[in-house]
C-alpha positions in Angstrom: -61.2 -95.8 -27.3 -62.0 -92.5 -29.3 -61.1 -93.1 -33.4 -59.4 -90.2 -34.3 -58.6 -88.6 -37.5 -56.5 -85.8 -39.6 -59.6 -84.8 -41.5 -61.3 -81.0 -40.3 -64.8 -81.8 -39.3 -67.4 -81.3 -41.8 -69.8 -78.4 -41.0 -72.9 -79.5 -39.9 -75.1 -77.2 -41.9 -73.0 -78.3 -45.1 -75.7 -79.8 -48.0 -75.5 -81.5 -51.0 -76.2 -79.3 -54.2 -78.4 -79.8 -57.0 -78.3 -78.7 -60.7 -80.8 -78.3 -62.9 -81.1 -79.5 -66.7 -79.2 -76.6 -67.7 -76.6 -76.8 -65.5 -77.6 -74.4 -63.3 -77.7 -74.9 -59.5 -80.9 -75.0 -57.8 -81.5 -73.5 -54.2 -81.7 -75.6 -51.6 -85.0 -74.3 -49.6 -85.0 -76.3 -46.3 -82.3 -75.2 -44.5 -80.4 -77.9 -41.6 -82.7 -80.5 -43.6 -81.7 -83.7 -45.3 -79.9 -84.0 -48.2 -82.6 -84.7 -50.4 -84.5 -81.6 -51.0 -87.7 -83.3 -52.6 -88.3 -85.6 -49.7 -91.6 -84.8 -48.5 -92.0 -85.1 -44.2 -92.8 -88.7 -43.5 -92.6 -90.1 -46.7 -89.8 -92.4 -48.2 -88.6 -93.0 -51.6 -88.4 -97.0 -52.6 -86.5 -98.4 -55.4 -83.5 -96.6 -57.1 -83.9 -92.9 -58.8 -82.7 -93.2 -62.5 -79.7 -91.5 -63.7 -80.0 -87.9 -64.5 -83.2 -87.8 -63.1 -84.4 -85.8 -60.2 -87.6 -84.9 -58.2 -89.3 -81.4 -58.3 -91.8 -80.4 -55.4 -92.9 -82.4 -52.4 -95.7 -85.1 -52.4 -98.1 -84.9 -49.5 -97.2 -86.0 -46.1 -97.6 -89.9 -45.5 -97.3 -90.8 -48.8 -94.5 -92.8 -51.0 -92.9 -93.8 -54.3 -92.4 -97.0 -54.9 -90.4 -98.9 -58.4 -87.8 -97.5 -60.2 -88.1 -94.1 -62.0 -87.8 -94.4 -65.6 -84.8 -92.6 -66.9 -84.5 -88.9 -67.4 -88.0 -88.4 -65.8 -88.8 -86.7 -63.3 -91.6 -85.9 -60.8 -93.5 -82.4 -60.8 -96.4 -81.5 -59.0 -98.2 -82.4 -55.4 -100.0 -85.9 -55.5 -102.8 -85.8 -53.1 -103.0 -87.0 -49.7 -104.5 -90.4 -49.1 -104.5 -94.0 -51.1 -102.7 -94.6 -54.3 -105.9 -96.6 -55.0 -108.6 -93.6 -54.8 -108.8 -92.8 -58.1 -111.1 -90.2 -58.0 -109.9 -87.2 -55.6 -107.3 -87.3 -59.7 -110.5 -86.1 -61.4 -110.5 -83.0 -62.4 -113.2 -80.8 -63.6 -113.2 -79.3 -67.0 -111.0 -75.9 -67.4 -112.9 -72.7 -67.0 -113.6 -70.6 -70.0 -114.1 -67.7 -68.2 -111.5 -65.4 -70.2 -114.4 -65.2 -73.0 -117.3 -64.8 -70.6 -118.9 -62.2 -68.3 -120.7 -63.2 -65.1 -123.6 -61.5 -63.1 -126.6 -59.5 -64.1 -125.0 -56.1 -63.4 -121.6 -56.7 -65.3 -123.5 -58.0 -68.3 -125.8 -55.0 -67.9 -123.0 -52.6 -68.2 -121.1 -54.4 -70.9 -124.4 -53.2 -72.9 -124.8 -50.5 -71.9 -121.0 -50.4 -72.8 -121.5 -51.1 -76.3 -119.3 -54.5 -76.1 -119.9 -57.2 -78.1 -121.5 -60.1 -76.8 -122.1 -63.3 -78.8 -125.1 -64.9 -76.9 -126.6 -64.1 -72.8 -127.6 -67.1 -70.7 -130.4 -66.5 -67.8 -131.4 -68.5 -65.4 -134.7 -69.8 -66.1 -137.5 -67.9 -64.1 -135.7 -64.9 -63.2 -138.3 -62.3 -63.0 -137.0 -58.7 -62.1 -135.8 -55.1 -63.9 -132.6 -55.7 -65.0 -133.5 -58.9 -66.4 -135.8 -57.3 -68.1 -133.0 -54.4 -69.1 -131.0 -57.0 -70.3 -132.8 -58.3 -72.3 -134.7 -55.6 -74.1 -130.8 -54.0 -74.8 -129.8 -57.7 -76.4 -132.6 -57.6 -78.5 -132.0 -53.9 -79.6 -128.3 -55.3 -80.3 -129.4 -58.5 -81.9 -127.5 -60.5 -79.4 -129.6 -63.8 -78.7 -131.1 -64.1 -75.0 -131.8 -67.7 -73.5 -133.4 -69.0 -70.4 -131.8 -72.0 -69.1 -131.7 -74.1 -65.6 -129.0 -73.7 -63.5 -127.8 -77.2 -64.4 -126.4 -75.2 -67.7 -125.0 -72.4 -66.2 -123.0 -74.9 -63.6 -121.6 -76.4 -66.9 -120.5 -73.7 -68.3 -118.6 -72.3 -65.6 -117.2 -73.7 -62.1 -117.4 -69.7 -60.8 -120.1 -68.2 -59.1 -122.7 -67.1 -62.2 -125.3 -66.0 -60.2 -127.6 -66.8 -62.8 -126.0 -65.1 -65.9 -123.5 -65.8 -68.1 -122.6 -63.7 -71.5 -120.2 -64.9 -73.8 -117.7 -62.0 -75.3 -118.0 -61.9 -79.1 -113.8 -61.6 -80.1 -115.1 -59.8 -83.4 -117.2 -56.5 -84.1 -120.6 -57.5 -85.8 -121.0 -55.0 -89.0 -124.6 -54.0 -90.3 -125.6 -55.6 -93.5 -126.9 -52.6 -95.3 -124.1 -50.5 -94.1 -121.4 -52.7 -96.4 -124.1 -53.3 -98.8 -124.6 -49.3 -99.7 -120.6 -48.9 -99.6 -119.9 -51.8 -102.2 -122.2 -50.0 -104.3 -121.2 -46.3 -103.7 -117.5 -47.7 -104.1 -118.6 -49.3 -107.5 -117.4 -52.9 -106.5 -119.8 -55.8 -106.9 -121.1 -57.2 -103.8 -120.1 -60.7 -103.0 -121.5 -62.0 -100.1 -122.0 -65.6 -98.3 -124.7 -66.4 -96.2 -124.6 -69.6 -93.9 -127.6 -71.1 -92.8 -127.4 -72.3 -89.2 -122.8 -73.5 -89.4 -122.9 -75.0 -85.8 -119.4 -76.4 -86.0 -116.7 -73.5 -84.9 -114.0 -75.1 -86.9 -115.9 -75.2 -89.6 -117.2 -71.8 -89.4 -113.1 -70.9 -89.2 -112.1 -72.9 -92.3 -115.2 -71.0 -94.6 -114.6 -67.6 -93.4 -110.9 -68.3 -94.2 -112.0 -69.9 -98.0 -114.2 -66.6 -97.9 -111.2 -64.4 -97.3 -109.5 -65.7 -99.9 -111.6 -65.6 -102.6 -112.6 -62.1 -102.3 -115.9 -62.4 -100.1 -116.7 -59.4 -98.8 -119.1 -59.9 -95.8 -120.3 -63.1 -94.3 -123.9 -62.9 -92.8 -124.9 -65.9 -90.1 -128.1 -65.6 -88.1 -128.2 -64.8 -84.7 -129.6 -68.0 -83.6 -128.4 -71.8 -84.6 -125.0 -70.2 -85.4 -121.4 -71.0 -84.7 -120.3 -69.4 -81.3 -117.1 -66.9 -83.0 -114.3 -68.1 -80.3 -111.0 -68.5 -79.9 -111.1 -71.8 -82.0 -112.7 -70.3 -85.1 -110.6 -67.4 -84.8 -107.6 -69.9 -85.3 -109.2 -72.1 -87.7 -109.5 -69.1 -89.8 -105.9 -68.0 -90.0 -106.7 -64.4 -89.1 -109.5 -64.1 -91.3 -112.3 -63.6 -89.2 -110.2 -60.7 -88.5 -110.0 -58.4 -91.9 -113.6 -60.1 -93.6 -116.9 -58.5 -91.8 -119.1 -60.9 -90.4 -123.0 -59.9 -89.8 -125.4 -61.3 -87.5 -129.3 -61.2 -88.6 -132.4 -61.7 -86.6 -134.1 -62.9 -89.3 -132.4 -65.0 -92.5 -135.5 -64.9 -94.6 -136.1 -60.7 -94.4 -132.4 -60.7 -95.0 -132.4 -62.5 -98.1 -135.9 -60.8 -99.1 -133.5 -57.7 -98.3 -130.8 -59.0 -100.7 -133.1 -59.5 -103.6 -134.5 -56.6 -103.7 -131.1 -54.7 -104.1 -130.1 -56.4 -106.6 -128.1 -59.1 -105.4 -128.5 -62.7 -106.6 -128.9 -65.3 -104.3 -127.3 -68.5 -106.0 -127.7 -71.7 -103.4 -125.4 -74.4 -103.1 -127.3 -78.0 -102.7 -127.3 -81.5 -103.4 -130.9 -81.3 -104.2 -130.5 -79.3 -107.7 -130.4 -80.4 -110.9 -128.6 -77.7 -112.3 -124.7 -78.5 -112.2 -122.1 -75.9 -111.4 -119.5 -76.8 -114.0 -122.4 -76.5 -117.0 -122.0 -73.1 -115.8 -125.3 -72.2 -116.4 -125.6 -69.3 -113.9 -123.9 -66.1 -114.8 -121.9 -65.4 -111.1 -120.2 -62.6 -112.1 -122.5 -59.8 -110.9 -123.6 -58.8 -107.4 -124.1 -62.5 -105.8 -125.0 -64.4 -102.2 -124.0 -67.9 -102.2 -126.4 -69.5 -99.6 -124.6 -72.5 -98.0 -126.9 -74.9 -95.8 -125.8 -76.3 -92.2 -123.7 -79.8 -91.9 -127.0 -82.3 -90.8 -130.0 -81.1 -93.2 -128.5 -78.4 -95.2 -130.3 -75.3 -96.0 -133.8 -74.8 -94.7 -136.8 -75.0 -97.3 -138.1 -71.6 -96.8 -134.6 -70.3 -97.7 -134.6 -72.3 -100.6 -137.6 -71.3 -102.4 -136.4 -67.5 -101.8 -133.1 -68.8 -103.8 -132.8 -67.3 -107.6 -130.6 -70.4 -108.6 -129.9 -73.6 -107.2 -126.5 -75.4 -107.9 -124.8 -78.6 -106.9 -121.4 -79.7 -107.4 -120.9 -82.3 -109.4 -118.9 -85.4 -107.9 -117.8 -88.8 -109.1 -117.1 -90.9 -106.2 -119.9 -92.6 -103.7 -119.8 -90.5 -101.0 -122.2 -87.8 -102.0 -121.6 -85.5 -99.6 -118.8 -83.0 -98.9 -118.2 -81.3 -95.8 -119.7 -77.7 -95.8 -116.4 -75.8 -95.5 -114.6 -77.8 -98.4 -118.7 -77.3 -100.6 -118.1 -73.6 -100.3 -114.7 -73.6 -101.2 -115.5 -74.7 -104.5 -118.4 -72.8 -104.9 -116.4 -69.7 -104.4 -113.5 -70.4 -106.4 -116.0 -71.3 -109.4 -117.7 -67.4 -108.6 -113.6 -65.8 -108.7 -112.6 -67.6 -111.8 -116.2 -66.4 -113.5 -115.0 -63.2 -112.2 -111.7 -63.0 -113.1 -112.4 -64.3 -116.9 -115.3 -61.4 -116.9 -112.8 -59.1 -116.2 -110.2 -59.9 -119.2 
């Protein structure tokens, strides 16, 4: 015998609705489907869902959940198709860089010829033809180091099609060394300068040119080769400063310092190797100086060191005897601006 009732029937296309964590009601997109909008085709959920919790996005067809969600969570994403126990199709790969890089022989050709600022060119290791050739004889005109490299190092770079050149994109405008050098003097300031020899570490790099800012530095000069890649991490280690102090990228550290010392500017190095302490205050650091910082592993090179007018360490009491090379010039700076300042009473 037919049951019947005084209810209406319910409509048949009638759903249940969802809210989101703000109250707000999501749209159901499968329309005459169940009432669970995150059930993927085939699949089935196992175990209860957790209070207040709900699933976002479907999981791939012929999988399923199994336990009980922990509360408040929730789901998001596609899990891949296949077993739970295949680890590796979660792998993967290293996110691309490319916002700070420039693919392909022509485009870095143009960005040359374009007068942009490149930080350091890639080629693939025996490619012989003219634009090869182009680029590199417009890098070396714009001190911008060129290296040849297998593909193995390109592929690591990038996951895109290189086509056997990669350029990195410099953030900052290099300056020219005696361009500064002549305006300090024809404004009547007196030239303080820092010179790193061969500052790998981008963080590092970041944290001295902000210590440089600071204390009045007014150009730091790196060599073009065995320096710190200027990125978006030294950019932010700095705080902005890599932004207002000029930075100046040299072919050659030793003609540069040769270049230094003969217009008058001092070149005071900072290293563990001197007898000569900085708080004896021996050295007079109030006029035109370069304070010569070495890199993180050996310090500064020998060669540099013999072209050096002064050699200073900083004196320590503890049993490390070591600082790290950011925190080494910070004090060696603030020792040159409190000379400085007392000078200028």
């Amino acid at each position: 015998m037919e049951k019947r009732t005084n209810r209406p029937p319910r409509p048949l296309t009638e759903r249940r609705q969802f809210y989101d964590s703000e109250n707000r009601p999501v749209p159901n997109r499968r329309p005459g489907g169940r009432d669970d909008d995150a059930r993927s085709e085939g699949g089935r959920y196992e175990g209860s869902r957790a209070e207040g919790g709900r699933f976002e996005n479907s999981r791939a067809e012929g999988g399923r959940f199994e336990g009980n969600r922990p509360e408040g969570g929730r789901f998001e994403g596609n899990r891949s198709e296949g077993s739970r126990s295949d680890k590796s199709q979660y792998h993967r790969p290293p996110q691309d860089r490319s916002i700070d890089m420039i693919f392909g022989l022509r485009p870095i050709l143009e960005a040359l010829n374009a007068g942009r600022t490149l930080d350091k060119i890639f080629l693939l290791r025996g490619t012989k033809n003219s634009m090869t050739q182009d680029i590199t004889a417009l890098a070396k005109a714009a001190n911008v180091p060129v290296s040849m490299v297998p593909v193995e190092k390109l592929d690591n770079i990038t996951r895109k099609n290189h086509q056997g050149a990669v350029a990195f994109v410099s953030p900052i405008d290099y300056m020219p060394l005696d361009s500064i050098l002549a305006g300090l003097y024809e404004e009547g300031k007196t030239p303080l300068l820092l010179v790193l020899d061969r500052i790998t570490d981008v963080r590092n790099f970041g944290s001295i040119a902000r210590n440089a800012e600071c204390m009045g530095v007014h150009a730091i000069v790196v060599p073009s080769r065995g320096a710190a890649q200027i990125n978006g991490d030294a950019l932010k280690t700095s705080a902005g400063a890599l932004n207002l102090i000029p930075v100046c990228r040299e072919p050659n550290l030793k003609e540069t310092l040769t270049f230094l010392r003969e217009s008058g500017v001092q070149i005071v190095a900072c290293t563990e190797k001197s007898d000569a302490s900085l708080e004896a205050e021996a050295v007079d650091l109030s006029g035109p100086l370069a304070v010569l910082m070495g890199s993180e592993e050996d310090g500064i090179s020998p060669e540099y060191l013999r072209l050096a007018d002064h050699k200073l360490r900083i004196p320590m009491a503890g049993q490390i005897s070591s600082l790290n090379v950011s925190v080494a010039s910070g004090i060696m700076l603030y020792e040159v601006l409190r000379q400085r300042l007392r000078a200028e009473k």
